[in-house]
N, C-alpha and C positions, 0 to 999 in steps of 0.2 A: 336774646336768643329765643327761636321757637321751640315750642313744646313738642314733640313727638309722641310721647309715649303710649297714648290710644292707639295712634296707626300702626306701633311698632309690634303692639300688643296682640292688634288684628294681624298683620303681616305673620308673625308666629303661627297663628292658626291656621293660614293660608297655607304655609307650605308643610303643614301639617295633613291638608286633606290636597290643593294642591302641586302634582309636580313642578317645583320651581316657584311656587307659591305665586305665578299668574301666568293669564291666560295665552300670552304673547310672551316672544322671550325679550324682547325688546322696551317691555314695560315691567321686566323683572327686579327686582329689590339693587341686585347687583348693578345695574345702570346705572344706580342712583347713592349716592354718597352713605354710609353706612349712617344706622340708625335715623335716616332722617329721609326716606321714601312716603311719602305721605300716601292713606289709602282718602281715596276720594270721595263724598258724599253725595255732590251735586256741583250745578255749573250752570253760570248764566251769561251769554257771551261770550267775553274773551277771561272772565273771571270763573273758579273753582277754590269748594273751600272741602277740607279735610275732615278726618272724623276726630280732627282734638282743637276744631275750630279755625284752625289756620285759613288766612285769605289769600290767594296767587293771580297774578297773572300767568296763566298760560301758553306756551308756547308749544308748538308739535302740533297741536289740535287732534286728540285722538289718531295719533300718526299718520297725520296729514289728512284725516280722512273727513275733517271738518271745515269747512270755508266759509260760513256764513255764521257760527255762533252758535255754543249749545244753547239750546231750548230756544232755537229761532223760529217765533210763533206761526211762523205761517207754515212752516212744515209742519211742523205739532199741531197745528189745528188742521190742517190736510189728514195727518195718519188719525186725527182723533175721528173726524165724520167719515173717516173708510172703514176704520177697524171696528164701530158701533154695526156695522151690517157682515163682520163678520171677515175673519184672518185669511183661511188655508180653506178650496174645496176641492172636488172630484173633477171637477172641468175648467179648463181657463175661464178669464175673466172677460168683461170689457175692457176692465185696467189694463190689461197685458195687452191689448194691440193697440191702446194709449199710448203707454209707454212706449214699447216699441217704435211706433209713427214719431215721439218724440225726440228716441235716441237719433235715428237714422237723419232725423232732420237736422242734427248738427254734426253729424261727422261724415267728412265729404270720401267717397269711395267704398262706402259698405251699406249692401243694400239689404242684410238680412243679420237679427240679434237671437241671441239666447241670452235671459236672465241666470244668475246664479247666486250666491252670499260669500264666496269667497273668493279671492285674487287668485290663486293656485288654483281652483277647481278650472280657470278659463284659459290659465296660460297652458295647463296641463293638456285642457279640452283640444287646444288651438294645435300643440304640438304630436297628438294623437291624431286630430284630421290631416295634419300637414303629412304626415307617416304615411298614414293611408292614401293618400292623394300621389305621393311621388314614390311608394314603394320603397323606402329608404330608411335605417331605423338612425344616425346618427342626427345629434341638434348641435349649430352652430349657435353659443351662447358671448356675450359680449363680455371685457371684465368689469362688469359693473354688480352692484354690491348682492340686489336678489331677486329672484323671479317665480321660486314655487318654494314649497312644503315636498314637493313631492323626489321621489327616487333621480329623475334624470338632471332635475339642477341640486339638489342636498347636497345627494354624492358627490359632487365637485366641492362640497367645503369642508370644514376642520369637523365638523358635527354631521360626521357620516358613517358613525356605529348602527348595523344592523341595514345596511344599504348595498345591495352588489351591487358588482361593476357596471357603471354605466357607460354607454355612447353619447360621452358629450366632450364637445372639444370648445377652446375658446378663442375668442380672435380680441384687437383693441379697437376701445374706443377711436374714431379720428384717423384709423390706421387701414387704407382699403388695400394693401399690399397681405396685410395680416390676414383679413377675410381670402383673400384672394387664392392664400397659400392653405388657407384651411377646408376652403371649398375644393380644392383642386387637387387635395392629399387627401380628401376624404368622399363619400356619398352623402351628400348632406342632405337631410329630409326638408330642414327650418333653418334660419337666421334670424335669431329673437334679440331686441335690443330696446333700452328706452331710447327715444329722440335724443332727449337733452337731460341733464341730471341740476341739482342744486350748484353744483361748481362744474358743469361741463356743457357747454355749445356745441353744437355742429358746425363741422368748418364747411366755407363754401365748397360744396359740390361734393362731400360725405353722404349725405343721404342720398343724394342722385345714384351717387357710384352705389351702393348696398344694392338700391331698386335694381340697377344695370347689373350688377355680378351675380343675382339672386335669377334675374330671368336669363342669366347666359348658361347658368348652369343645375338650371332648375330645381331651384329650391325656394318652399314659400317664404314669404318676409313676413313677421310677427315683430308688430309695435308694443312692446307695452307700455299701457297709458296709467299705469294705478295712479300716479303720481303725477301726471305732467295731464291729465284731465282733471276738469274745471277750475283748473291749479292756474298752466299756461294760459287756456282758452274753455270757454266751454265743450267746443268742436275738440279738444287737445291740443297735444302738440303738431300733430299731425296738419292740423287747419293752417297752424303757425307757417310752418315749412313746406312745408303742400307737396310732400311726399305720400303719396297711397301705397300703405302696403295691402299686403290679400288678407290678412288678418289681424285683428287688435283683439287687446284685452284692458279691461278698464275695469274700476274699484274704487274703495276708499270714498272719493269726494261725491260718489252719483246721488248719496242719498244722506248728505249733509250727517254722517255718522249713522245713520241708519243700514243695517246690513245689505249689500247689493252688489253684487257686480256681474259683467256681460262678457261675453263674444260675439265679435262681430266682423262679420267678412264680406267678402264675394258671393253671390249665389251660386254659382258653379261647384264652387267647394262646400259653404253652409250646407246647401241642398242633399249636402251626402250622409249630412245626419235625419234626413228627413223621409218624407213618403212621397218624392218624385224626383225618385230615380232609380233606373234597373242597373246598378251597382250595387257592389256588397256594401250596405250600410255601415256607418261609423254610428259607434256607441259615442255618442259627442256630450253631451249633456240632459241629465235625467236627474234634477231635484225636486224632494218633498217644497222644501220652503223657497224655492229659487221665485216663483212669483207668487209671493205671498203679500196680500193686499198692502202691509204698512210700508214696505220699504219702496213699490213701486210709487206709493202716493207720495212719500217722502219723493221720491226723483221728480214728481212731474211737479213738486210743488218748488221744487231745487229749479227745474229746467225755466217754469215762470219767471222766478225772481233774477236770475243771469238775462233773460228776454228782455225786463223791464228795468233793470240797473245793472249794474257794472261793479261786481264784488271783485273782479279781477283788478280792475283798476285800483279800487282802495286797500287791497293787499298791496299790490307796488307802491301804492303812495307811501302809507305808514311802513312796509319794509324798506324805502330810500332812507326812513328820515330817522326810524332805529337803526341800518347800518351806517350810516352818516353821522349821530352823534355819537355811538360807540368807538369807532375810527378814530373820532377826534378826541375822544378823551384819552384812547390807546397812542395814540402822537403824542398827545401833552406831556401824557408819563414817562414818552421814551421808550414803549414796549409796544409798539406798530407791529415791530417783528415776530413778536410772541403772542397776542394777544389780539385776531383779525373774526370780524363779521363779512361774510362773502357769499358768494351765491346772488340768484335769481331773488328779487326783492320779494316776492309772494313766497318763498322758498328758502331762507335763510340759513345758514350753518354756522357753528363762530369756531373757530380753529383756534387750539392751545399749543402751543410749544413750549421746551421747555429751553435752559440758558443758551442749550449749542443750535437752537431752532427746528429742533427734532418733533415731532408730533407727538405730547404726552398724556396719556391719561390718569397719573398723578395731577398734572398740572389744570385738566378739564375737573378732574373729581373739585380739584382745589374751587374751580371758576363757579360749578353748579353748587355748592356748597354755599358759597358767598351769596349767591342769586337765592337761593333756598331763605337765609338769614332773613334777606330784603325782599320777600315774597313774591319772587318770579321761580316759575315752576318750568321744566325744560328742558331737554335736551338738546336744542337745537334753539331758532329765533323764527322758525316756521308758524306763520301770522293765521288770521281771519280778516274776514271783513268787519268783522264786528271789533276787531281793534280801535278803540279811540284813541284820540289825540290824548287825553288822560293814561291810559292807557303806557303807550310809548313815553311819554315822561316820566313816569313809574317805574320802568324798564333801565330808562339810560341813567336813571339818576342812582337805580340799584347798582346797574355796570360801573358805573364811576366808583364806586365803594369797593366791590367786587374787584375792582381792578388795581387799587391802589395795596388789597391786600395780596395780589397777586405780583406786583412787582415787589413784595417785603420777601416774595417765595423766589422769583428771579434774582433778585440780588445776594440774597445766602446760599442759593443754589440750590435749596431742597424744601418741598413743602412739610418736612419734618417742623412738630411745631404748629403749623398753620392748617393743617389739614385733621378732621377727628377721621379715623376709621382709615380701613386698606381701598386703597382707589378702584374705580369700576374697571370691567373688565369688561372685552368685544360679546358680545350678546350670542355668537356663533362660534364657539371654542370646545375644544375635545376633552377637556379635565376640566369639573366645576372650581377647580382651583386657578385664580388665586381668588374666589370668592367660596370657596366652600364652606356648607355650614358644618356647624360641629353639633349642635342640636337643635 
């Protein structure tokens, strides 16, 4: 058994000066099996050790927002020779119309960006110009899991104290009948959706139909890419499926964990937040740090190394061949049904069920607990490129352990026993309970 008691010790004082003791609520204590959330020190690759010494493989990558390896040197030594002459000034840079010439050159259908640092400030951005643009205040949002911090998607979930009413309506995934009836029962401003999720495709002729029901009844289409750019493709998903919408939003992976993310659209529309046009201007985006020298250099040093290899490809490779021996060791055991790795190979998910095949987070607390013992760290099986073949054998050989103590929980029917502490709980919930602290 590993040690904890450093990180548990730090973790105290965290949500002693932090709300919820981090930064994100999805990297919050409660995710993570009690008393055994490790606080991190440092990371090299697809490895990370803790502050009571523990070694991990990781998975998630800074949620998602990593692809190539922390302290992957050629970004690190990119932000190191930019930020020696200097972070944040009074006038853009050269960098910034770098960058920019670089984004645009991989994603096909948008010919003008804004920098930003955060996911929400661009989908927020995207759905204020869309507003403005069509005169309309409702957003047709998809059921898929999140898309802002802010009032118009929160409001729609269980963690929407101190949020009035918003104008947002939902439509489904794969379902153009659903959009159909929501554009046509409502003034829709936007249609915001990711392409493709970890466990969800686009069926043939789903994105075609969105493009077509979005310019029948004019309302702009917003992609978001946080997750499905440099992930899917460098270009996104959008390159994949070669759907152009009027506006994307992209994050997480631009600047290999370095803060960063864009809008990017149309000129017709961009143009509105700009100084050429005699229209009433969109307040669109306006950051101190949005182009600040490290994180741009981090992207153009990210955009190089996709140009010259193929980190997409060896995310699929090594995600085939960890969800392939998990699988099979899940078969041997006779709990295929309970215990499944799925998703997009760069993008992995592992799904817990418990006896009746009901989706449990008793039974996931029970799976990451196991994996925590055999020092895989994760919530998920979401890869790098910097995964080795070492690496993934480290992985399935933990899961086989993992998983044999998991069918001792299936067959008693309870991980009473097998489980230390109260299981994690959904990350977006209205009462901190059933994880609440007591001090």
């Amino acid at each position: 058994m590993r040690d904890y008691r450093r990180s548990a010790a730090l973790q105290a004082r965290l949500h002693a000066v932090v709300p919820g003791g981090a930064h994100t609520y999805a990297r919050g204590a409660d995710q993570y099996p009690e008393a055994m959330a490790p606080i991190l020190v440092r990371g090299k690759g697809a490895r990370v050790w803790d502050a009571d010494g523990n070694e991990f493989v990781e998975y998630g990558m800074g949620l998602r927002s990593v692809t190539l390896g922390h302290g992957f040197e050629p970004v690190v030594e990119a932000v190191a020779r930019t930020i020696a002459d200097g972070v944040n000034f009074t006038r853009p840079t050269e960098l910034e119309l770098y960058a920019a010439q670089d984004f645009l050159s991989l994603v096909p259908g948008a010919d003008m960006v804004k920098f930003a640092k955060n996911g929400s400030d661009t989908t927020t951005a995207a759905v204020r110009l869309a507003r403005a643009v069509t005169g309309r205040e409702t957003v047709a949002i998809c059921d898929q899991p999140f898309f802002s911090v802010d009032d118009w998607f929160i409001g729609t979930t269980e963690m929407n104290a101190g949020i009035p009413k918003t104008s947002t309506v939902r439509f489904r995934y794969n379902d153009l009948e659903s959009l159909r009836t929501a554009l046509s029962d409502n003034a829709i401003a936007c249609v915001i959706l990711e392409q493709a999720t970890a466990l969800a495709e686009p069926e043939p002729g789903f994105l075609q139909g969105v493009r077509a029901l979005c310019d029948r009844y004019g309302a702009l289409l917003i992609f978001d890419e946080m997750i499905t750019g440099f992930r899917w493709s460098a270009g996104g998903a959008q390159r994949i499926y070669g759907v152009v919408p009027d506006l994307s939003c992209w994050g997480k992976a631009m600047g290999n964990g370095f803060p960063l993310s864009a809008l990017a659209g149309k000129r017709e529309y961009m143009e509105l937040g700009g100084l050429r046009t005699d229209a009433d201007r969109v307040f669109l985006l306006s950051t101190t740090h949005g182009p600040e020298t490290a994180s741009l250099a981090a992207f153009r040093a990210v955009v190089y190394t996709y140009q010259e290899s193929d980190p997409v490809a060896r995310m699929e490779e090594s995600g085939r061949r960890l969800a392939a021996g998990v699988n099979a060791i899940a078969a041997d055991l006779g709990i295929g049904d309970h215990l499944e790795v799925a998703g997009r190979p760069s993008c992995l998910v592992f799904l817990t069920r418990d006896p009746e095949g009901v989706p449990s987070q008793p039974y996931r607390t029970l799976f990451l607990q196991e994996l925590l013992n055999r020092g895989v760290l994760g919530q998920s099986f979401v890869n790098s490129a910097a995964h080795t073949d070492a690496d993934i054998d480290l992985t399935i050989d933990a899961c086989r352990s993992a998983a044999e103590t998991y069918r001792k929980g299936l067959e008693q029917g309870t991980v009473n026993g097998l489980l230390s502490g109260r299981p994690v709980a959904p990350a977006l919930r209205r009462k901190a309970a059933p994880r609440r602290l007591t001090r």
